[in-house]
C-alpha positions in Angstrom: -8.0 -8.1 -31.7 -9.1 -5.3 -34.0 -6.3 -2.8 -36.2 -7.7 0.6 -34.5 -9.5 2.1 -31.9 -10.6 5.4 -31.3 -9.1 5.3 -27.4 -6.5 2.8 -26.4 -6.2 2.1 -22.6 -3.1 0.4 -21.4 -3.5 -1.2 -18.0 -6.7 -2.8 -16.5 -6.2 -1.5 -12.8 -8.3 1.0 -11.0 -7.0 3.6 -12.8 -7.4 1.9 -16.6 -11.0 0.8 -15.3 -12.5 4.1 -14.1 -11.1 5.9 -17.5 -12.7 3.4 -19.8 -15.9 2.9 -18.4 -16.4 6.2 -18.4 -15.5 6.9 -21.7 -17.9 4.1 -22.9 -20.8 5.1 -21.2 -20.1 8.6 -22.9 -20.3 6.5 -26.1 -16.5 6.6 -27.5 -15.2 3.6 -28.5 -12.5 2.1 -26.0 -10.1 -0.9 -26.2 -8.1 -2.0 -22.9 -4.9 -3.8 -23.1 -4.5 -5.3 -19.6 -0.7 -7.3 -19.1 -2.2 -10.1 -16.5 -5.0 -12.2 -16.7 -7.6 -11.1 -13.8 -7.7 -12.0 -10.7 -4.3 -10.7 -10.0 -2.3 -10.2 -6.8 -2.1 -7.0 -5.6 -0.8 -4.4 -2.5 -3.4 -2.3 -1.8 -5.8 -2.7 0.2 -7.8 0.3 2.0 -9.6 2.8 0.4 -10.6 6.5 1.1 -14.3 7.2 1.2 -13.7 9.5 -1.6 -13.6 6.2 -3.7 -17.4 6.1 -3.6 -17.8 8.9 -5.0 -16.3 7.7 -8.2 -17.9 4.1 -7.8 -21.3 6.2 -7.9 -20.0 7.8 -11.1 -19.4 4.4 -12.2 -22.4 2.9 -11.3 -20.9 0.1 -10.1 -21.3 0.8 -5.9 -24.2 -1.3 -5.8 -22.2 -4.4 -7.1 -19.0 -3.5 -4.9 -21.7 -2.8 -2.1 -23.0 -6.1 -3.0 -19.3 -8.3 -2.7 -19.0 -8.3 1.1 -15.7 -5.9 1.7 -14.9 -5.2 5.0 -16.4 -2.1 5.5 -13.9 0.5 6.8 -15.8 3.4 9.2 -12.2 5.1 9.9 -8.6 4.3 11.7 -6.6 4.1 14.3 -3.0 5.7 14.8 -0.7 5.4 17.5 2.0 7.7 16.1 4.9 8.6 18.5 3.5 9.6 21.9 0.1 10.1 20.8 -3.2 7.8 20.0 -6.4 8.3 18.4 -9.0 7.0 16.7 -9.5 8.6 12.5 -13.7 8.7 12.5 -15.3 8.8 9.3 -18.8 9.3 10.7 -18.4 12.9 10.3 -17.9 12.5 6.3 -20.6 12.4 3.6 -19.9 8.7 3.1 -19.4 7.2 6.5 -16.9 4.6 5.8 -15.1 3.1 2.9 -13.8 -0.4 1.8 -11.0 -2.8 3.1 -10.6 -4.5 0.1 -9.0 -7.9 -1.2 -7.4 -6.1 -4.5 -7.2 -8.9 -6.9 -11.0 -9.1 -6.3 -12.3 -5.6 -6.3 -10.0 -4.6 -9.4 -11.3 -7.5 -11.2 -15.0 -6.6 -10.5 -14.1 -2.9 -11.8 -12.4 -4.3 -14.8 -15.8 -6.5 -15.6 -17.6 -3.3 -15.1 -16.1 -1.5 -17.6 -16.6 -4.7 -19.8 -20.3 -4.3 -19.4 -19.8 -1.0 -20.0 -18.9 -1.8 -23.8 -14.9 -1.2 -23.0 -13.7 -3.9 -25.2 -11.1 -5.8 -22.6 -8.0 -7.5 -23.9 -6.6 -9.5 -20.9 -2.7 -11.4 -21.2 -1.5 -8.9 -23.7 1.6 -7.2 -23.2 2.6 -3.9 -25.5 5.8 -3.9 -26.7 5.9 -1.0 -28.3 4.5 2.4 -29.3 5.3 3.8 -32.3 5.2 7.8 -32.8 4.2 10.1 -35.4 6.3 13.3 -33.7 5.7 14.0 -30.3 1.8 12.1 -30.4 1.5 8.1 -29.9 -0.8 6.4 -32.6 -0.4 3.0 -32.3 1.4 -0.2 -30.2 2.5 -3.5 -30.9 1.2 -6.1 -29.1 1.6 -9.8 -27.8 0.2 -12.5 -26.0 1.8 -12.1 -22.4 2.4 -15.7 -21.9 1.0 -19.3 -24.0 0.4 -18.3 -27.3 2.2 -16.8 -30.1 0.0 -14.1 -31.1 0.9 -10.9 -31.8 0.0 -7.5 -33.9 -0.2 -4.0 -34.1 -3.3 -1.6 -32.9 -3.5 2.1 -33.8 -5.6 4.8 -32.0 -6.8 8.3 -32.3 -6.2 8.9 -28.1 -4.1 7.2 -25.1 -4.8 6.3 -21.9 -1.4 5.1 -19.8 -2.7 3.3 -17.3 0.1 0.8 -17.2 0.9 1.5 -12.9 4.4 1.2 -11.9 5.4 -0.4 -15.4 4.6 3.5 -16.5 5.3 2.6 -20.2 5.6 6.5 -21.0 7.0 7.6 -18.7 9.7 5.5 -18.2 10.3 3.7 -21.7 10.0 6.4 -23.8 9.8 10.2 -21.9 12.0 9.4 -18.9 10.3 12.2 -17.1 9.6 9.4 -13.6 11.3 11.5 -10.7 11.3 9.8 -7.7 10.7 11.4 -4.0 13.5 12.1 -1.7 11.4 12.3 1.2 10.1 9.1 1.0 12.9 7.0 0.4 11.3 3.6 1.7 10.7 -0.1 1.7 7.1 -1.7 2.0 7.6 -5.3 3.6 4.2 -6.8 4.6 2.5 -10.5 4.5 -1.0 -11.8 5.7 -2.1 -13.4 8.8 -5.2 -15.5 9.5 -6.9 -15.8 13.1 -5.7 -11.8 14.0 -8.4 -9.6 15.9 -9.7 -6.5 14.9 -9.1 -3.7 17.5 -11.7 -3.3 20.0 -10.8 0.6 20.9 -11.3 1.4 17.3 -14.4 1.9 14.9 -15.3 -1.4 12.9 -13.2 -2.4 10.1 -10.6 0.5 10.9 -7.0 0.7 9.4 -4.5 0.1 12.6 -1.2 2.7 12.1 1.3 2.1 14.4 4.6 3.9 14.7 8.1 2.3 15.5 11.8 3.7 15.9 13.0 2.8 12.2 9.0 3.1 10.4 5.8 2.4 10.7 3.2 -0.4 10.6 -0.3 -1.2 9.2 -3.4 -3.6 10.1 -5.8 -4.0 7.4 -8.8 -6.8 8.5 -9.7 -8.1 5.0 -13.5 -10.1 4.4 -11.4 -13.5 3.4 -10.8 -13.6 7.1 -6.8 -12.5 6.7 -5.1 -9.3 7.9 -2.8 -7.3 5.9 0.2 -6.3 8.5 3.0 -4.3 6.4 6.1 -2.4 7.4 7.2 1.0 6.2 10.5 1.6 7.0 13.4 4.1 5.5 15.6 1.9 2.8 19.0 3.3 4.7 17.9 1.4 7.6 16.6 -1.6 5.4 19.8 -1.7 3.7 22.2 -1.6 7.1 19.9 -4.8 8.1 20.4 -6.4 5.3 23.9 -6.2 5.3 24.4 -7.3 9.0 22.7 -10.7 8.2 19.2 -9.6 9.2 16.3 -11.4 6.6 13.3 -10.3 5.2 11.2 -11.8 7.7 13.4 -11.1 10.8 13.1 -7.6 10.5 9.1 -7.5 9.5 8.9 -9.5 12.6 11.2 -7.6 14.8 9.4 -4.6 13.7 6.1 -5.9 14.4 7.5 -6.9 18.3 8.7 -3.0 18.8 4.6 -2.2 17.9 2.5 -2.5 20.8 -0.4 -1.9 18.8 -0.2 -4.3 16.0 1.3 -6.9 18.6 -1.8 -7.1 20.1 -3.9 -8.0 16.7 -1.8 -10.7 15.5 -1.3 -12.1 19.7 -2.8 -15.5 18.2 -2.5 -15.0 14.6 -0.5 -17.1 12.3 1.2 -15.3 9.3 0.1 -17.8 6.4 2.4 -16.1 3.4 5.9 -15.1 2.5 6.7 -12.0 3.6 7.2 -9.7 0.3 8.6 -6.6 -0.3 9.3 -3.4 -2.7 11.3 0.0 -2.5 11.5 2.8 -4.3 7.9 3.6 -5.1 7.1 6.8 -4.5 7.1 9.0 -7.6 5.9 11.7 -9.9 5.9 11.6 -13.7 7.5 15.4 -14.9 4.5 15.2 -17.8 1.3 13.9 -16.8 -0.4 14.8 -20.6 1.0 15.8 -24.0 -0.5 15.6 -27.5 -3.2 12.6 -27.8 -2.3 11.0 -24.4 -2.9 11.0 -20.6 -0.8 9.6 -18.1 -2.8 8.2 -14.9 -2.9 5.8 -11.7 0.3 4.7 -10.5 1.6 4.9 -14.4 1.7 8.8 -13.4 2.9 9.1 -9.4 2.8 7.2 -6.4 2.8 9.1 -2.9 3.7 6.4 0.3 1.2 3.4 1.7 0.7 6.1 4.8 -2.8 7.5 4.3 -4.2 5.1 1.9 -3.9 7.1 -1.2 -3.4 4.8 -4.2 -6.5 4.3 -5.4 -8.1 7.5 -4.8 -5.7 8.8 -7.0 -6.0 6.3 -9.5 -9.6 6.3 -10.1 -9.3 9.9 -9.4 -7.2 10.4 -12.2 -9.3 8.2 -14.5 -12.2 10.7 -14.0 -10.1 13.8 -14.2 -8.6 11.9 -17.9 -12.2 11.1 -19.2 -13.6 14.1 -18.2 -10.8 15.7 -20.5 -11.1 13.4 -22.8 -14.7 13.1 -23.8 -15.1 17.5 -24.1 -12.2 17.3 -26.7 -14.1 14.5 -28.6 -17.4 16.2 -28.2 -15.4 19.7 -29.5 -16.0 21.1 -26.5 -12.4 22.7 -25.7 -9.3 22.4 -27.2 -6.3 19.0 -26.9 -4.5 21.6 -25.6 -7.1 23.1 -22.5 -7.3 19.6 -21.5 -4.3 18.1 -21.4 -3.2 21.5 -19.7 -6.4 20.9 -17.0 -5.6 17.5 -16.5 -2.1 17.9 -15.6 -3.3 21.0 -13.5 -5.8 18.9 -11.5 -3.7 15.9 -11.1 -0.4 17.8 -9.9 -2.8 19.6 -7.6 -4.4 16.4 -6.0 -1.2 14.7 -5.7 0.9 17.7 -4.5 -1.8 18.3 -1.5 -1.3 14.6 -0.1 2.3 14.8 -0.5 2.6 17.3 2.1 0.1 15.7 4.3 2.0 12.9 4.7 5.0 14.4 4.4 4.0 16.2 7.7 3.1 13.1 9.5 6.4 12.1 9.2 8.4 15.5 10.1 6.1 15.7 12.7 6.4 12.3 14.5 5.9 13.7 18.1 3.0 15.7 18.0 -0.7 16.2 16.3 -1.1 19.8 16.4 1.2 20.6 13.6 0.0 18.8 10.7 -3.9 19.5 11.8 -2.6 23.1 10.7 -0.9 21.4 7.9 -4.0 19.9 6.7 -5.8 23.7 7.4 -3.3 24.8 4.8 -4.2 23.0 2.3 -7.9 23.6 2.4 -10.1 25.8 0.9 -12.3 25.1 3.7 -12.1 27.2 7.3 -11.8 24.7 9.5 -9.9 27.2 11.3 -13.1 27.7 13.9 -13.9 24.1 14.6 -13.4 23.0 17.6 -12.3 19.7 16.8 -8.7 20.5 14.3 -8.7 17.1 13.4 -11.3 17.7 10.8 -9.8 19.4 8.9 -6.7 16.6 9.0 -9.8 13.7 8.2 -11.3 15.7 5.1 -7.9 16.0 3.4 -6.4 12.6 4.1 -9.7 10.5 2.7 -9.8 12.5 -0.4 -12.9 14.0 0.6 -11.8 17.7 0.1 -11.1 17.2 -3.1 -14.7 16.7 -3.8 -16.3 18.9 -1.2 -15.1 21.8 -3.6 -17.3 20.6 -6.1 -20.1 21.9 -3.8 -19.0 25.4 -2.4 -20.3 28.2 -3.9 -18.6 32.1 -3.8 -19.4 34.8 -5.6 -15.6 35.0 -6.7 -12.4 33.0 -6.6 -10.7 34.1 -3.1 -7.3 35.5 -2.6 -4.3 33.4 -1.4 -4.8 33.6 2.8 -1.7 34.0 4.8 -2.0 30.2 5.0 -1.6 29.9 1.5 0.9 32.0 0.9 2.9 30.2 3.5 3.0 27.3 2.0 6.6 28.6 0.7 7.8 26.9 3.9 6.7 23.2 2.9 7.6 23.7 -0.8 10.9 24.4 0.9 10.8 21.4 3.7 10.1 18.9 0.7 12.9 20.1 -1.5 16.1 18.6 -0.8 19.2 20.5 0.9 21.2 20.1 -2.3 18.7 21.8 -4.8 19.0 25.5 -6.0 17.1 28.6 -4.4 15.5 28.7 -7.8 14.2 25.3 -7.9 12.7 25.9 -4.0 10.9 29.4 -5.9 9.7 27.3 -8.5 7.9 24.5 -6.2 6.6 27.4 -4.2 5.0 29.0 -7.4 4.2 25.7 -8.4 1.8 25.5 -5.3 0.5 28.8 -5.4 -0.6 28.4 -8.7 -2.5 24.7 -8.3 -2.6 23.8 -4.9 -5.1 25.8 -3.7 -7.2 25.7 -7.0 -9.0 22.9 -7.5 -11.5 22.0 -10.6 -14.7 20.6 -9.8 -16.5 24.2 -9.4 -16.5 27.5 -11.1 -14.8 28.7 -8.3 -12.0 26.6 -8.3 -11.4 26.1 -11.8 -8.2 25.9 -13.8 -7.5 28.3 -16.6 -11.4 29.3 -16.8 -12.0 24.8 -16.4 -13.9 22.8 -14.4 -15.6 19.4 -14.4 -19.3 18.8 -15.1 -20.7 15.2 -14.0 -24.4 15.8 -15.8 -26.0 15.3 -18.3 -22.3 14.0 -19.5 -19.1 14.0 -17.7 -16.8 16.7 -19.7 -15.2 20.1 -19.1 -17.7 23.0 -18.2 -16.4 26.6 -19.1 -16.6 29.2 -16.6 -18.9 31.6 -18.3 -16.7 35.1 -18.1 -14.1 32.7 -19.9 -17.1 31.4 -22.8 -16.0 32.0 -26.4 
């Protein structure tokens, strides 16, 4: 281990990974600290066809093309009263990945590593030391074994460090987690369960019960991922009537008609694990030499399948930032005040997407307008509203507004300004009038910007992939 670095990643996940390949191929000199030693377990496992976008950033689809990943080509939910089938066809990528984690985040990790990122696996930081409000360098161990230990400095830092969330919850305490998604994941893997026939190949199964919800992920190993989603109140009175772990996965999984019939003769060949309290947002997402990002930042709900869009989402948005200030293009404080911007924004627009699939449990219509709320695009017209739902919920309208074109930034819509009502619906009855104004602000100031065109830029910002990745300046805002 070498005594500096000019950028010090923490965490060798998705998010970690995207960040410091990117950086290296801009030709910055990156060091990654990952905690584990890859492979390594973990939850995970569908991804959003948005995620190819990045992987061609990367240049590494060909090798995850390469690996054998169930390809995924959409989903299937049978939410309340309603069924229907989630069809990616209609998408500039046509399907994504069903992946087995521990093996897709080490081949992104090794990417980076042939990148130039210098990787560090089995070394846990134990502490980063401050010079006022900017973090310049971390102590360091071996995570397990040996007795090795030291102290790295850097010019820049990349948090990475997923729910662990080093600063955010061991040194800023800014985490604030989400009162409308107060749940517990419960979920184990199955060998010998069927795909479902009524759906398109590889598709995520979503099946709604009284007390939750359920997934079916088919993974290339041959297992299935079946988890539960279920509201922690509920877990709890289980829990306290006798009721174990696996009795109420399983009882859950008998009350769903739809996973019932994949796992009819499956065998569930794991424990049964579970975690709560994981959905989240990080009050500061950037400050003076550092970025926060991946599940180190926020966390949204397993409904949907946004992890890891935002995570190597976020690792973009950070070395985008990151390489313009090192390359003098814009200031530390235009990026760090873009990348927060761009983030919040992301995350903010899935939020209520899924926060409308669960308010509105009985019906479609509703959150198809929800998703038309949210977009920049007028899918008002279609005649199909659920395209509008599909381009939001993969991710994929994030990145279609890097190709629209205007002559001018539009005016808030009716829509938009309406969106007053959900800042409202996701606030809880206990909070102020003021704090509802300021979420509604909040939205009308990022929600409906995004930054990956002139048009949608933030603060006169947006992101340029060529010839380098960095920060383009709108030109009425060039200086």
């Amino acid at each position: 281990m070498h005594s500096h670095t000019q950028i010090l990643v923490i965490g060798g996940g998705p998010a970690g990974s995207t960040a410091s390949a990117l950086l290296a191929r801009e030709g910055f000199d990156v060091t990654l600290l990952e905690r584990d030693v890859f492979p390594r377990y973990h939850i995970g496992e569908s991804l959003l066809p948005s995620c190819l976008e990045i992987l061609d950033l990367l240049g590494a689809r060909e090798k995850v093309e390469a690996h054998g990943f169930q390809k995924k080509h959409g989903g299937y939910f049978a939410w309340g009263t309603e069924e229907w089938d989630l069809d990616f066809t209609k998408l500039r990528h046509p399907y994504s990945f069903q992946v087995v984690r521990s093996e897709f985040d080490q081949l992104l990790l090794e990417h980076a590593k042939s990148l130039g990122v210098k990787v560090f696996e089995g070394v846990e930081i134990k502490e980063i030391a401050f010079d006022g409000e900017r973090p310049v360098s971390a102590s360091w161990s071996r995570a397990v074994g040996e007795s090795e230990a030291g102290e790295i400095s850097f010019d820049f830092l990349i948090d990475a460090s997923g729910r662990a969330g080093i600063l955010a919850t061991h040194y800023f305490k800014t985490r604030r987690y989400n009162t409308s998604f107060q749940n517990v994941g419960i979920w184990g893997y199955w060998k010998g369960a069927k795909q479902l026939e009524r759906a398109s190949e590889g598709a995520i199964a979503v099946g709604s019960v009284p007390e939750g919800w359920l997934w079916g992920i088919p993974l290339h190993n041959g297992t299935m991922s079946i988890g539960l989603v279920t509201h922690k109140t509920h877990f709890k009175e289980q829990r306290q009537q006798g009721i174990t772990l696996e009795q109420i996965y399983m009882n859950a999984i008998n009350d769903c008609p739809l996973i019932q019939e994949l796992i009819e003769e499956g065998e569930l060949v794991t424990k049964v694990s579970a975690e709560q309290d994981y959905s989240y947002l990080s009050d500061i997402l950037s400050g003076p030499g550092y970025f926060i990002a991946g599940d180190a930042a926020c966390f949204i709900d397993p409904l949907l399948s946004t992890g890891v869009h935002l995570a190597t989402f976020s690792g973009m948005l950070a070395a985008a930032s990151l390489s313009s200030v090192l390359r003098n293009e814009v200031t530390p404080e235009e990026a760090r005040t873009f990348y927060a911007q761009s983030y919040r924004h992301s995350y903010l627009r899935l939020v209520v997407i899924v926060s409308g699939l669960y308010q509105q449990y009985n019906g479609k219509a509703s959150y198809f307008w929800e998703a038309q709320q949210l977009s920049h695009h007028d899918y008002a017209n279609s005649p199909d509203l659920s395209e509008a739902f599909l381009h939001v919920v993969t991710g994929m309208e994030d990145l279609l507004d890097a190709e629209e074109v205007t002559s001018e930034t539009p005016e808030p819509d009716e829509n938009e300004k309406g969106l007053d009502k959900h800042a409202g619906a996701l606030t809880s009855s206990q909070q102020t009038d003021e704090a509802v104004r300021a979420r509604s602000q909040l939205y009308n100031k990022v929600f409906m910007r995004f930054s990956l065109s002139p048009e949608t830029a933030i603060d006169g910002l947006y992101i340029k992939t060529a010839p380098q990745l960095g920060l383009e300046r709108v030109k009425q805002y060039a200086v």
